[in-house]
N, CA, C and O atoms as CSV, one atom per row, in Angstrom:
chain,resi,resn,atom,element,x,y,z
A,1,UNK,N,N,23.036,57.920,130.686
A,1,UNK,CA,C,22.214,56.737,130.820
A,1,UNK,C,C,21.678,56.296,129.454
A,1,UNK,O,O,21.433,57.085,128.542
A,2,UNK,N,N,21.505,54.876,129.385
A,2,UNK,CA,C,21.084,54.576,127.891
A,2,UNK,C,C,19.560,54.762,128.318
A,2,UNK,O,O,19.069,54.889,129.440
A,3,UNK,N,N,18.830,54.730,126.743
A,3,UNK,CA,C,17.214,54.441,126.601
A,3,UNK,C,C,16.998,52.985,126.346
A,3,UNK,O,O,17.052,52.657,125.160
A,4,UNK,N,N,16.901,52.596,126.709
A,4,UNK,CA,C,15.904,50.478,126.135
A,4,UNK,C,C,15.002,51.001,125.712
A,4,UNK,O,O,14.175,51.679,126.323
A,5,UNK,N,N,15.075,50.620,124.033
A,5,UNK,CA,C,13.668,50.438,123.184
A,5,UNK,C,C,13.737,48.659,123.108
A,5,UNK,O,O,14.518,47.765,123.436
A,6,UNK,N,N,12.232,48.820,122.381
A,6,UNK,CA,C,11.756,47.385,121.778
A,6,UNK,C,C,13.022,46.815,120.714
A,6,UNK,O,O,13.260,45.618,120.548
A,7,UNK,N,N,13.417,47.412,120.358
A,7,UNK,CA,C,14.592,47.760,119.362
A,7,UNK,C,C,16.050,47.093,120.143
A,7,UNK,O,O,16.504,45.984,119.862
A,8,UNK,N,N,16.417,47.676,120.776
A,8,UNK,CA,C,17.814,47.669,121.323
A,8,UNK,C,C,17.732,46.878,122.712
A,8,UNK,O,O,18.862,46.632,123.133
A,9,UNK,N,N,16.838,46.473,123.432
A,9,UNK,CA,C,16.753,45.379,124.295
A,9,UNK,C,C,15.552,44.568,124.467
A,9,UNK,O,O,14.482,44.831,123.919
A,10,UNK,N,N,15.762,43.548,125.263
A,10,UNK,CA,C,15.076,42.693,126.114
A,10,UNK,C,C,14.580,41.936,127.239
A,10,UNK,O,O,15.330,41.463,128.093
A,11,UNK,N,N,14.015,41.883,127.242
A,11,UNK,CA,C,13.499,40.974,128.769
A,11,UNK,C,C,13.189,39.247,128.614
A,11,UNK,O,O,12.387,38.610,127.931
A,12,UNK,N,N,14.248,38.853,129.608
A,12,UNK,CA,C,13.884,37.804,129.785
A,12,UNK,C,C,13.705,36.927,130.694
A,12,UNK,O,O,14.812,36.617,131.136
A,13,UNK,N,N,12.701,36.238,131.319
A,13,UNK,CA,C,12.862,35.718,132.193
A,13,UNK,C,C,13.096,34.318,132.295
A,13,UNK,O,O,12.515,33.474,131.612
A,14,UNK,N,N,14.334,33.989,133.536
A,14,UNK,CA,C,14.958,32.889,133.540
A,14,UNK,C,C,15.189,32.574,135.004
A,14,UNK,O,O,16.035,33.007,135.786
A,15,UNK,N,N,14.130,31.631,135.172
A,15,UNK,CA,C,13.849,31.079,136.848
A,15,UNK,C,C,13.790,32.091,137.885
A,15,UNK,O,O,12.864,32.899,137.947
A,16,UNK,N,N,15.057,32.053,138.953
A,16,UNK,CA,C,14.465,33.054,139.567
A,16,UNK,C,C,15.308,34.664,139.385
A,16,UNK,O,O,15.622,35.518,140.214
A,17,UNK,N,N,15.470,34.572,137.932
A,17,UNK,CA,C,15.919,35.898,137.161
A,17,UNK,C,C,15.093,36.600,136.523
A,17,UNK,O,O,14.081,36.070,136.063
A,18,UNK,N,N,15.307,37.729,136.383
A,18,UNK,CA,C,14.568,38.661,135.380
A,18,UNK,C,C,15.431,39.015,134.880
A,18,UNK,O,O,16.281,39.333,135.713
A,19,UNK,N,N,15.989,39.276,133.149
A,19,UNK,CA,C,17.297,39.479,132.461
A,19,UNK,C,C,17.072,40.541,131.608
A,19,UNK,O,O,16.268,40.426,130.684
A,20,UNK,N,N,17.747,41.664,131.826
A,20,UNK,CA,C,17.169,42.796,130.890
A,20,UNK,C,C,18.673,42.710,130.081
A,20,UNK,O,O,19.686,42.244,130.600
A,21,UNK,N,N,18.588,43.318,128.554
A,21,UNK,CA,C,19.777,43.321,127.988
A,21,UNK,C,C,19.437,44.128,126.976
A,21,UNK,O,O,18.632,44.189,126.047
A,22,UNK,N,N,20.558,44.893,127.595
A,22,UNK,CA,C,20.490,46.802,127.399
A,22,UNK,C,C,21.801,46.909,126.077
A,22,UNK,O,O,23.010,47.053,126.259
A,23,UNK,N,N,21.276,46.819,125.146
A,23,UNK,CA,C,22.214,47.171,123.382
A,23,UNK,C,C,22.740,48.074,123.762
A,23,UNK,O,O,23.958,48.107,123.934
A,24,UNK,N,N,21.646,49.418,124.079
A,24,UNK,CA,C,22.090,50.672,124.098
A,24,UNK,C,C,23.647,50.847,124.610
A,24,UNK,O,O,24.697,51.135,124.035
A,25,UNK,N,N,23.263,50.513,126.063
A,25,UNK,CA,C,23.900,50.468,127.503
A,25,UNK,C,C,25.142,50.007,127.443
A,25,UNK,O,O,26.061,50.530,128.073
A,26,UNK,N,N,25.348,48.507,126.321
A,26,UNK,CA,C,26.239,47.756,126.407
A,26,UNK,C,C,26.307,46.705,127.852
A,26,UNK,O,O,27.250,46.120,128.386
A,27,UNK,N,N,24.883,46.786,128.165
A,27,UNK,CA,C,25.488,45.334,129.573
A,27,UNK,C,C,23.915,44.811,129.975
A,27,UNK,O,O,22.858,45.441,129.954
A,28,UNK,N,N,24.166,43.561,130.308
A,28,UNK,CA,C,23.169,42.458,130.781
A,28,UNK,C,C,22.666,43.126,132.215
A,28,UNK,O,O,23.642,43.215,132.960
A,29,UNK,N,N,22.008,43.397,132.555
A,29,UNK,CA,C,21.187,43.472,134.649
A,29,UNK,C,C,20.465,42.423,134.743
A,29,UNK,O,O,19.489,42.305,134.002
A,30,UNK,N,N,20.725,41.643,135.481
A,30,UNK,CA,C,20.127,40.500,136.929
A,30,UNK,C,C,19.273,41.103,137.689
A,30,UNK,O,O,19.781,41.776,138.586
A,31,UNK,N,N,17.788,41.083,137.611
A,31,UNK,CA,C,17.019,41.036,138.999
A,31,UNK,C,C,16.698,39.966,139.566
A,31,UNK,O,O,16.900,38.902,138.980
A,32,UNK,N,N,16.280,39.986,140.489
A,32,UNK,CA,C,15.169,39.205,141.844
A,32,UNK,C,C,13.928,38.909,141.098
A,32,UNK,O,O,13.069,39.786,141.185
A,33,UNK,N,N,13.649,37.906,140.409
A,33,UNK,CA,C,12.232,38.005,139.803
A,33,UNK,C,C,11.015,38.141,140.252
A,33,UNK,O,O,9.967,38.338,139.636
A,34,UNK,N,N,11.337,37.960,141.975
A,34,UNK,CA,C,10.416,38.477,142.848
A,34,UNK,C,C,10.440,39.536,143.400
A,34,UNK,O,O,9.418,40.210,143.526
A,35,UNK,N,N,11.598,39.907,143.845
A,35,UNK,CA,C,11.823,40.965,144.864
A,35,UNK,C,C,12.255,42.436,144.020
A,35,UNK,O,O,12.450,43.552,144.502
A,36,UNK,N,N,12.326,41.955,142.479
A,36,UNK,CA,C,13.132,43.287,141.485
A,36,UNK,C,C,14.562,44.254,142.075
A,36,UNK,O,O,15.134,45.288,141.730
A,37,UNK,N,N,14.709,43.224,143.147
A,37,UNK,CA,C,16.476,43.673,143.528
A,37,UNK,C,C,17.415,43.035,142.510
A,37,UNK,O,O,17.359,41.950,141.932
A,38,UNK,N,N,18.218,43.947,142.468
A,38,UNK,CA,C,19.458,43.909,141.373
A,38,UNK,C,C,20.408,42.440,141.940
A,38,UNK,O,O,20.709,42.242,143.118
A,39,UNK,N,N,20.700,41.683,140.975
A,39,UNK,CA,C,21.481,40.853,141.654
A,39,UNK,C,C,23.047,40.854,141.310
A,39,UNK,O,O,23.962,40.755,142.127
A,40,UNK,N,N,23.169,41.013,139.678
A,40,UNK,CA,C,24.343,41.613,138.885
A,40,UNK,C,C,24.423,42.206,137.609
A,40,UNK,O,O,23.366,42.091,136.989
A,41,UNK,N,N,25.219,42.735,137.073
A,41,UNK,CA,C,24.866,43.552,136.386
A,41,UNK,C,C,26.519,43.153,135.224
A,41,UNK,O,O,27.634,43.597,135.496
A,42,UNK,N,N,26.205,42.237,133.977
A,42,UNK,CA,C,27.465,42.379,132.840
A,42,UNK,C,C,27.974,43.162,131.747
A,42,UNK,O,O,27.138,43.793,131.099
A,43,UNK,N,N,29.056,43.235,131.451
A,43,UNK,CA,C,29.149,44.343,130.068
A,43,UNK,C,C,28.691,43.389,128.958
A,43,UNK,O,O,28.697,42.173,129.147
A,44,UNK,N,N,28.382,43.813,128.060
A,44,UNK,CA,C,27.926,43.507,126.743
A,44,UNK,C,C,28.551,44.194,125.909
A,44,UNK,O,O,28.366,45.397,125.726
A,45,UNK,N,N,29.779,43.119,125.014
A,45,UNK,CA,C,30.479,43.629,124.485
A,45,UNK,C,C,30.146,43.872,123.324
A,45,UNK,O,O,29.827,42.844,122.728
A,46,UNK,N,N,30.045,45.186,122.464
A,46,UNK,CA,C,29.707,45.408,121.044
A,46,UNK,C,C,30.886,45.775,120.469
A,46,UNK,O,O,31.937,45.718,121.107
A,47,UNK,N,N,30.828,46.210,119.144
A,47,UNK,CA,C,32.191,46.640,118.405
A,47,UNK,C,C,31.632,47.855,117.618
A,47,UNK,O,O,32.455,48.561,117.036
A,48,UNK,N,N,29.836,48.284,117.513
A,48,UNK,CA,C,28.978,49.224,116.632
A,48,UNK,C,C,28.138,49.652,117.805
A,48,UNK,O,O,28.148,49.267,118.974
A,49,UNK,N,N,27.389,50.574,117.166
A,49,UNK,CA,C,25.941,51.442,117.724
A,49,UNK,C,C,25.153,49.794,117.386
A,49,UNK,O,O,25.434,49.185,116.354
A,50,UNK,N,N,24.252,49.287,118.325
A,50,UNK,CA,C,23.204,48.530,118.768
A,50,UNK,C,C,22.264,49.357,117.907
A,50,UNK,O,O,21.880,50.517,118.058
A,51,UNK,N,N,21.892,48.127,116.613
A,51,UNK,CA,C,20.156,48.984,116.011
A,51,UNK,C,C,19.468,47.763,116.028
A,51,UNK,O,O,18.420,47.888,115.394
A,52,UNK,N,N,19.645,46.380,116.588
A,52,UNK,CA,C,18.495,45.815,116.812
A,52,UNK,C,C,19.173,44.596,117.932
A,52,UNK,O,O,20.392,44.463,118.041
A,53,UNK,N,N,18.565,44.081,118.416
A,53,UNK,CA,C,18.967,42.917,119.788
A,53,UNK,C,C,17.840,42.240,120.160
A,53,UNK,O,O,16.730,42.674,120.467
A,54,UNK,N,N,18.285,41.059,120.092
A,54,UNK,CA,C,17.042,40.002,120.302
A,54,UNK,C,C,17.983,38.772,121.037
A,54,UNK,O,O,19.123,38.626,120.595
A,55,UNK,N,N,17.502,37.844,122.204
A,55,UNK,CA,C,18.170,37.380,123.560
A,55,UNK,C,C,17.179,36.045,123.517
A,55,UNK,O,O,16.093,36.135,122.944
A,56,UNK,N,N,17.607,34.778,124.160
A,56,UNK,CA,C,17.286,34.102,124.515
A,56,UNK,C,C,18.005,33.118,125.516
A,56,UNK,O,O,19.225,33.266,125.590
A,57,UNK,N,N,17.490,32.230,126.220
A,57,UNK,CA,C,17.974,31.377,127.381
A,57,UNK,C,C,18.386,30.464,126.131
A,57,UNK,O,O,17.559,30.248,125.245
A,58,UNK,N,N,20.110,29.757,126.057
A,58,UNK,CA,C,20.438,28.960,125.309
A,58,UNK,C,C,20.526,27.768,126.332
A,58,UNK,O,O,20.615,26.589,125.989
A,59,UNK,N,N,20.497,28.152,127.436
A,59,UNK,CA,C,20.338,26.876,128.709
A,59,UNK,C,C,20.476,27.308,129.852
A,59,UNK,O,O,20.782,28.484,130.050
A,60,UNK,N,N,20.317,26.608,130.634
A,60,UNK,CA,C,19.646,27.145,132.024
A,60,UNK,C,C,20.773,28.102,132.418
A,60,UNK,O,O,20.167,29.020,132.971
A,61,UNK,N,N,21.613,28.292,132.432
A,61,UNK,CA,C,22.777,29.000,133.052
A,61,UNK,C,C,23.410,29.907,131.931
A,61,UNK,O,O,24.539,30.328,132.186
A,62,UNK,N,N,22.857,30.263,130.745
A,62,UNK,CA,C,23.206,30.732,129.554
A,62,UNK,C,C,22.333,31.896,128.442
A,62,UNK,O,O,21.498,31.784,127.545
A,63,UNK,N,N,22.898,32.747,128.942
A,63,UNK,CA,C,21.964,33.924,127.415
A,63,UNK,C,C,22.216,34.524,126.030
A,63,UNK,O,O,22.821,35.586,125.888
A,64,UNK,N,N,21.726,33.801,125.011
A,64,UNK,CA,C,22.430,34.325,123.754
A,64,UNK,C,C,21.933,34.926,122.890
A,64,UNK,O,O,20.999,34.657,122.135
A,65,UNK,N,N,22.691,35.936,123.011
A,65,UNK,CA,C,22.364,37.745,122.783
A,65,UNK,C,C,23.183,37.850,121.364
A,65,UNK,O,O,24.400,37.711,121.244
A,66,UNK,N,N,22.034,38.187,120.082
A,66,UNK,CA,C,22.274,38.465,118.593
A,66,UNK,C,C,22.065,39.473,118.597
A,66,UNK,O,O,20.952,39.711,119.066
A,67,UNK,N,N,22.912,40.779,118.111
A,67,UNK,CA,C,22.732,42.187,117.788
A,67,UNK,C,C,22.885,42.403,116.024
A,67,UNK,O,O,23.732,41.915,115.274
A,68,UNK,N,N,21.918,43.170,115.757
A,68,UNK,CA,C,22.868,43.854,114.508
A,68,UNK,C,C,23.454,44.858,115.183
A,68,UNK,O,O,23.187,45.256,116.317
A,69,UNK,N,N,24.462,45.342,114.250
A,69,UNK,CA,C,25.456,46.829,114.785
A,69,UNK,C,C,25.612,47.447,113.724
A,69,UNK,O,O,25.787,46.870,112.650
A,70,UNK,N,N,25.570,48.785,113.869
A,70,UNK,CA,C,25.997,49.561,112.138
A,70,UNK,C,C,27.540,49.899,112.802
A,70,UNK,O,O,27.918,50.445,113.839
A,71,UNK,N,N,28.299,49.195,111.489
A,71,UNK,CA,C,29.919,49.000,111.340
A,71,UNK,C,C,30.352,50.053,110.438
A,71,UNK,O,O,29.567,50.967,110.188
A,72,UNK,N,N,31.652,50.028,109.857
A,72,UNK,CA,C,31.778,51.292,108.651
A,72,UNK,C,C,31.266,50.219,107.722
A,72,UNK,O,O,30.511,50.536,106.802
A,73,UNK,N,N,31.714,48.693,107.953
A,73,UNK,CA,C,30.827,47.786,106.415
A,73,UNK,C,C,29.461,47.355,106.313
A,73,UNK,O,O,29.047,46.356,105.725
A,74,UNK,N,N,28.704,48.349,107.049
A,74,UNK,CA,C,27.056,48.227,107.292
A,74,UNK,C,C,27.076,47.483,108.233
A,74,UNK,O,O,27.945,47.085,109.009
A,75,UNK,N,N,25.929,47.310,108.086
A,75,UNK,CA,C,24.922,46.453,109.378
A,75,UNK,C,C,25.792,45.085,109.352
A,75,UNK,O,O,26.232,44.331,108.483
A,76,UNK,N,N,25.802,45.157,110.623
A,76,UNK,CA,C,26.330,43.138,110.516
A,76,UNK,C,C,25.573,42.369,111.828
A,76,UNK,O,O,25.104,43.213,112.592
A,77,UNK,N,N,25.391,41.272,112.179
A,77,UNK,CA,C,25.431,40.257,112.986
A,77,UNK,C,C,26.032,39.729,113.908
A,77,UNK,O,O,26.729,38.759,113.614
A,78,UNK,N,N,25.981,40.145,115.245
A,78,UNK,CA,C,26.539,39.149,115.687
A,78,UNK,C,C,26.482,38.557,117.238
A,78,UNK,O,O,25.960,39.261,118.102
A,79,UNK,N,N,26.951,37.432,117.532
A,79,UNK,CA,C,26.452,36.537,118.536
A,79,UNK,C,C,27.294,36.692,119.855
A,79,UNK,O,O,28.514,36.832,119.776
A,80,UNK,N,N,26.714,36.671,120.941
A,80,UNK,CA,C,26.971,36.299,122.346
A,80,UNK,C,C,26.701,35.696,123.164
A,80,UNK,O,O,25.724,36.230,123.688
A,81,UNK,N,N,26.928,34.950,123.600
A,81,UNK,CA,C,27.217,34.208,124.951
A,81,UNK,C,C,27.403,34.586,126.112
A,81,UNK,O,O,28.503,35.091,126.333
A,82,UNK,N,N,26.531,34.494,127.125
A,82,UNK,CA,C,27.083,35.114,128.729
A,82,UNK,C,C,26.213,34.096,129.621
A,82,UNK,O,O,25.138,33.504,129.720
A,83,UNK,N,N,27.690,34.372,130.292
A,83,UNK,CA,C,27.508,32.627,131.605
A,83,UNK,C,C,26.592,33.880,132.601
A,83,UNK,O,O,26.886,35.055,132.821
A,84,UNK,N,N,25.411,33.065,133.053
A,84,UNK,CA,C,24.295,33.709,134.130
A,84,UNK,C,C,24.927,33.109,135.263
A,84,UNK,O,O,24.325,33.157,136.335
A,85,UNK,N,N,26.389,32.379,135.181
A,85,UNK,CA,C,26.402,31.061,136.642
A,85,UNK,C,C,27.711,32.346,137.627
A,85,UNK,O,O,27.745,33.567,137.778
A,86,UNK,N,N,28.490,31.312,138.021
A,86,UNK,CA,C,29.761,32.443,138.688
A,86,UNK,C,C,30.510,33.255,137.508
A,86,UNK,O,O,30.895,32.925,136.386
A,87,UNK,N,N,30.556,34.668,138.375
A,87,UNK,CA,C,31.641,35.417,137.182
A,87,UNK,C,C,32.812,34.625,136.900
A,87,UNK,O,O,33.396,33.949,137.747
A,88,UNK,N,N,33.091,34.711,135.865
A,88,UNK,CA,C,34.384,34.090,135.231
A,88,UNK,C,C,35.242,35.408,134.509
A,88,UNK,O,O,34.729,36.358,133.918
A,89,UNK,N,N,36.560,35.183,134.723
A,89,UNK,CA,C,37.765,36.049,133.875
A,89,UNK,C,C,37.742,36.223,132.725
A,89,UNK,O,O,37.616,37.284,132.114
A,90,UNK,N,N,37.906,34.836,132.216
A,90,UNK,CA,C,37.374,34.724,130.578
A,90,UNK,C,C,36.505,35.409,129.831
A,90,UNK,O,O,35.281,35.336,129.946
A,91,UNK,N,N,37.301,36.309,128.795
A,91,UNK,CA,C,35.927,37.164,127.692
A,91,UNK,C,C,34.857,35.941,127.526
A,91,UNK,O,O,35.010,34.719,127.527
A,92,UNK,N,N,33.889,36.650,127.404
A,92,UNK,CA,C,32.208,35.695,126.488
A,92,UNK,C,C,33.076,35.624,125.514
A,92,UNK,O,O,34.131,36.195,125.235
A,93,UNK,N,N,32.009,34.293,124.759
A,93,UNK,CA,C,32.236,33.981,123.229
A,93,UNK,C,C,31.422,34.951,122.515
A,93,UNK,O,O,30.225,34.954,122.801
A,94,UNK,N,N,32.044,36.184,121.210
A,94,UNK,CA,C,31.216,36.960,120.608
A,94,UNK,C,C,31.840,36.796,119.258
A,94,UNK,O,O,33.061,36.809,119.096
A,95,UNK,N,N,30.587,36.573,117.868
A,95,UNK,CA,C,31.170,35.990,117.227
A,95,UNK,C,C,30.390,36.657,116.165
A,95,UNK,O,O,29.368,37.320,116.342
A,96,UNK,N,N,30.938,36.429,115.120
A,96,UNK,CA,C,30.401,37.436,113.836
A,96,UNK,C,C,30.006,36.573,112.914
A,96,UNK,O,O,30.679,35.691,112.381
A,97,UNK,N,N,28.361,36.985,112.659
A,97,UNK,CA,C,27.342,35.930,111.767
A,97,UNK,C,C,27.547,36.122,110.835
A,97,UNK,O,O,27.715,35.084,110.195
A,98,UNK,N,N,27.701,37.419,110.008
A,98,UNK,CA,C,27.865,37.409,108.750
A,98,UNK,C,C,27.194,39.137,108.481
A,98,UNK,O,O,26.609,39.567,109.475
A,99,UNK,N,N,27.226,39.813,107.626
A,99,UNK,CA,C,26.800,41.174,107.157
A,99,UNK,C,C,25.193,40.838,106.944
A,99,UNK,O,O,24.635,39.758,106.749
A,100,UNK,N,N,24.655,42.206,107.060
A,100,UNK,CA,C,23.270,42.153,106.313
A,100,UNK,C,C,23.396,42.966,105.320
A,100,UNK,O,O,24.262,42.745,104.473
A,101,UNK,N,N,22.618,43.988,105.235
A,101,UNK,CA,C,22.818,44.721,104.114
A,101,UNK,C,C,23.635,45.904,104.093
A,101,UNK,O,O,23.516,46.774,104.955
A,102,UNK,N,N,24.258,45.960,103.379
A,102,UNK,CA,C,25.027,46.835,103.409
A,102,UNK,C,C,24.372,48.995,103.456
A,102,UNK,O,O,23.339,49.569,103.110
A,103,UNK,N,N,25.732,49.459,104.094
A,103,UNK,CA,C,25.030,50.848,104.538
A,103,UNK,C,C,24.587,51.525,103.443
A,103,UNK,O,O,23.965,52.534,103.775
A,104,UNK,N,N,24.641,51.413,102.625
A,104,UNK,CA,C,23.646,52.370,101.279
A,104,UNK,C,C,22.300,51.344,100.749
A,104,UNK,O,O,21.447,51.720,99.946
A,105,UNK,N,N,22.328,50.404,101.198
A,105,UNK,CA,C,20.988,49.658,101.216
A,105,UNK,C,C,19.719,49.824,100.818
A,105,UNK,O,O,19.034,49.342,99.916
A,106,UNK,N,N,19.410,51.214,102.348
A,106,UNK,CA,C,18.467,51.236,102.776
A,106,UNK,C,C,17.420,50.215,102.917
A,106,UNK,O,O,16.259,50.386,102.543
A,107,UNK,N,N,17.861,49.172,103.457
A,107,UNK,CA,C,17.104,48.089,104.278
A,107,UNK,C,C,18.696,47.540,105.373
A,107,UNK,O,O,19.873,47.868,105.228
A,108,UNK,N,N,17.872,46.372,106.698
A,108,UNK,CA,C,18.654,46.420,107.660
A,108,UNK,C,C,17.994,44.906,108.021
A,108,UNK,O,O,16.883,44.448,107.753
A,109,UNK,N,N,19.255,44.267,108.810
A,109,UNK,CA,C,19.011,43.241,109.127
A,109,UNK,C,C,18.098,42.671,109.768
A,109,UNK,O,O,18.161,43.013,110.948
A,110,UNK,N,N,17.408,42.078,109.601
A,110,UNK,CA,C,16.357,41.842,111.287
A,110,UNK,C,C,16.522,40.590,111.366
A,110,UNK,O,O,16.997,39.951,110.427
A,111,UNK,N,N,16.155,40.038,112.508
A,111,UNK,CA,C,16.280,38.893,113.361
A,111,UNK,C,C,15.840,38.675,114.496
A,111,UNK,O,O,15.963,39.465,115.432
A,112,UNK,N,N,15.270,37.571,114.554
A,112,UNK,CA,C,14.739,37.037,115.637
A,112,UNK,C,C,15.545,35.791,116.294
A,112,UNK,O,O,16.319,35.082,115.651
A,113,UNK,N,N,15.256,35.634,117.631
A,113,UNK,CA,C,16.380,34.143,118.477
A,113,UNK,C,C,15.002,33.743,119.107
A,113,UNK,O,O,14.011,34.404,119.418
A,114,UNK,N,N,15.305,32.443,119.177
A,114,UNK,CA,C,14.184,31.464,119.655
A,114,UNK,C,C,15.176,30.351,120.553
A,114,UNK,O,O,16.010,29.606,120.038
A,115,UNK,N,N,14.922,30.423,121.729
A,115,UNK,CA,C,15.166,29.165,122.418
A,115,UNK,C,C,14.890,27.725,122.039
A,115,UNK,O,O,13.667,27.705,121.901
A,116,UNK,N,N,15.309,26.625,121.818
A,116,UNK,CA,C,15.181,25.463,121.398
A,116,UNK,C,C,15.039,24.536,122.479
A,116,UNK,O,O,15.744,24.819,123.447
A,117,UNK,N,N,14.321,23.495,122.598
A,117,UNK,CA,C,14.572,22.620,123.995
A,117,UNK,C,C,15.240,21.763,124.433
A,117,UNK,O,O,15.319,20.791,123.681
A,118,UNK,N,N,16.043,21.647,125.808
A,118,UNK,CA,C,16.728,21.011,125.998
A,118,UNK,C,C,16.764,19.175,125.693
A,118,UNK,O,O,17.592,18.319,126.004
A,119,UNK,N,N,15.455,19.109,124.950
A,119,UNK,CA,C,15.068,17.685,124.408
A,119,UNK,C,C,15.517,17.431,123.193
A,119,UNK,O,O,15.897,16.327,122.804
A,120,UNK,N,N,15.475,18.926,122.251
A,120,UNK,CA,C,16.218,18.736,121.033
A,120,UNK,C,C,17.345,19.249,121.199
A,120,UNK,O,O,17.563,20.060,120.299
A,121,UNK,N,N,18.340,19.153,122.064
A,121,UNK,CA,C,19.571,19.319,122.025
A,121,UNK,C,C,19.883,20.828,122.715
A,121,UNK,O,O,21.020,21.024,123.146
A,122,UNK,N,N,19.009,21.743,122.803
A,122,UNK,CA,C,19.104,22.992,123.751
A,122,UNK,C,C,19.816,24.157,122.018
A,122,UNK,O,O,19.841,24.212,120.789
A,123,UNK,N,N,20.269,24.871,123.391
A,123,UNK,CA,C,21.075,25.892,121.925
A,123,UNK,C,C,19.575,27.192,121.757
A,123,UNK,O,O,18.595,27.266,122.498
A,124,UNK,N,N,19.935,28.157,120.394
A,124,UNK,CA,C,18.749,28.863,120.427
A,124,UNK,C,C,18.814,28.826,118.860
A,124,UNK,O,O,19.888,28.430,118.409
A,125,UNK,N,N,17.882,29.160,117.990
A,125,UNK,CA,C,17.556,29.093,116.353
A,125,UNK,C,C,17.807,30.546,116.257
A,125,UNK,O,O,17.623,31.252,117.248
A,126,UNK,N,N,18.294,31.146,114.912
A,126,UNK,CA,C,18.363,32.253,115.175
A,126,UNK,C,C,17.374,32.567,113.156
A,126,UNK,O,O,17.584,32.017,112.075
A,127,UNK,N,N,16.563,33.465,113.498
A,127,UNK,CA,C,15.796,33.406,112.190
A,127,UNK,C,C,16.062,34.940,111.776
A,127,UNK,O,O,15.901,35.880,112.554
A,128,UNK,N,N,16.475,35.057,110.488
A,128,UNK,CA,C,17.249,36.581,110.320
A,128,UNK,C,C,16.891,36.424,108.723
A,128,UNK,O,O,16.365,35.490,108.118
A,129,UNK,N,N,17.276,37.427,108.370
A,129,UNK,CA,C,17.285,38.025,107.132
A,129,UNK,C,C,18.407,38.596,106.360
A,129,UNK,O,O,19.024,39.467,106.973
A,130,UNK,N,N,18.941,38.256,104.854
A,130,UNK,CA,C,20.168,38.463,104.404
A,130,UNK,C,C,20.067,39.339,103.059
A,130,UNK,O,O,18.976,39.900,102.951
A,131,UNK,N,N,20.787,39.526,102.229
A,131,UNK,CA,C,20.914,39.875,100.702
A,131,UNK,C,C,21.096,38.471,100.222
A,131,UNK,O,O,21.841,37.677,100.797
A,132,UNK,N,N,20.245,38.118,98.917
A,132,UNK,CA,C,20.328,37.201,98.551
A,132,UNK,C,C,20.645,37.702,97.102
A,132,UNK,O,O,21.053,38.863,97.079
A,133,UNK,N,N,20.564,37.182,96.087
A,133,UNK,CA,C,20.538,37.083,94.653
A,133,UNK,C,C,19.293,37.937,94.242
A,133,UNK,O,O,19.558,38.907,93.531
A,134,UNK,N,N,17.961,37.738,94.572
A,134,UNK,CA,C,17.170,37.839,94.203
A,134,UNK,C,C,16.106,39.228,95.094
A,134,UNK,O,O,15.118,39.858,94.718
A,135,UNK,N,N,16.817,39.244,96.223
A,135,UNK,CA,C,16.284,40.202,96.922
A,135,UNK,C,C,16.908,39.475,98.232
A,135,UNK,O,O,17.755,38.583,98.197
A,136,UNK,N,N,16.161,40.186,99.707
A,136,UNK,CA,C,16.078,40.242,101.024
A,136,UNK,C,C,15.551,37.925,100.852
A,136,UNK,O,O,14.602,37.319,100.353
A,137,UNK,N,N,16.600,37.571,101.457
A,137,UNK,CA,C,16.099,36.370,101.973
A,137,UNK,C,C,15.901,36.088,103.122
A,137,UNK,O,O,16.516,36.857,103.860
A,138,UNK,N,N,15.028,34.952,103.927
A,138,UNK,CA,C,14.852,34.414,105.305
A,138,UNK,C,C,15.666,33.139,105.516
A,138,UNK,O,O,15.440,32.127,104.852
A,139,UNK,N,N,16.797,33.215,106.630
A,139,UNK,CA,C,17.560,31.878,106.713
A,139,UNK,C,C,16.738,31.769,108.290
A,139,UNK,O,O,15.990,32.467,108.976
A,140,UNK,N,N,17.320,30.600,108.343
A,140,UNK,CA,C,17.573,29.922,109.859
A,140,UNK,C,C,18.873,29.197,109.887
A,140,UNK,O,O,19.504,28.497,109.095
A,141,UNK,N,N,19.105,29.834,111.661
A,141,UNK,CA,C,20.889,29.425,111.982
A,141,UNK,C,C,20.997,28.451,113.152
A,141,UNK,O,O,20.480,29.148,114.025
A,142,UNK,N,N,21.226,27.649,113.574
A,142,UNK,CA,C,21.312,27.268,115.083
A,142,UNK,C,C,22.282,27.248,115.564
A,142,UNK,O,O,23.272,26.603,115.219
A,143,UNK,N,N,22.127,28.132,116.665
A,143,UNK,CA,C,23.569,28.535,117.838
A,143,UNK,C,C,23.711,27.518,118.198
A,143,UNK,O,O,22.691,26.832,118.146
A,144,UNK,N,N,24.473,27.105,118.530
A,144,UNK,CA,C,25.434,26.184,119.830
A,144,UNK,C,C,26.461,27.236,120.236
A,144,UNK,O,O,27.574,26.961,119.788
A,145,UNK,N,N,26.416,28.378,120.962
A,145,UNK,CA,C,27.553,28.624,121.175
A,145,UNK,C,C,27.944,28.392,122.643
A,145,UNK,O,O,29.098,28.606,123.016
């Protein structure tokens, strides 16, 4: 069984969902936001060990899930997509943001996802941290995925 830290998952709630998303675990769980019955339960595809995960509603029927992962080329980034609507065949869209710092570093990516509103176009902001020139920089990204 995996552990959920503050670290490696989240909670989110989305109407009449409760969305936990388990890094550790590798998969999304659906509750009853009332009743805390299971409704479904997705894989969450990684390619590394989950050392940080941060989730947001990119639209009503949509959760987009940013992990770092430690790779053999360090820490990297990267993005997911998972339909909350009918299962579909089709892999999610999972997509690779870019490296953070690399594994002899000793520093690590962090990041935060913020939902955006469906007034400004929907999607989620994703606010992270890189190697810059000068040291550790702060970008902002906006998903559409």
């Amino acid at each position: 069984p995996s552990r959920i830290s503050d670290e490696t998952g989240e909670l989110v709630p989305a109407g009449a969902l409760l969305l936990i998303a388990d890094g550790s675990g590798g998969r999304l769980v659906a509750l009853d936001a009332r009743t805390l019955a299971r409704r479904f339960e997705k894989s969450l595809a990684t390619g590394g060990a989950v050392t940080r995960l941060r989730a947001a509603l990119g639209a009503p029927e949509r959760l987009d899930v940013v992990t770092a992962e430690s790779t053999a080329a360090g820490e990297e980034l990267f993005a997911t997509s998972l339909s909350l609507g009918e299962q579909r065949t089709r892999p999610q869209p999972r997509l690779r943001l870019g490296g953070g710092l690399g594994p002899n570093q000793g520093a690590r990516a962090d990041h935060e996802v913020v939902a955006v509103s469906s007034d400004d176009g929907g999607g989620v902001l994703l606010v992270y941290t890189h190697r810059g020139n000068t040291g550790p920089q702060v970008a902002l990204r906006r998903l559409t995925l």
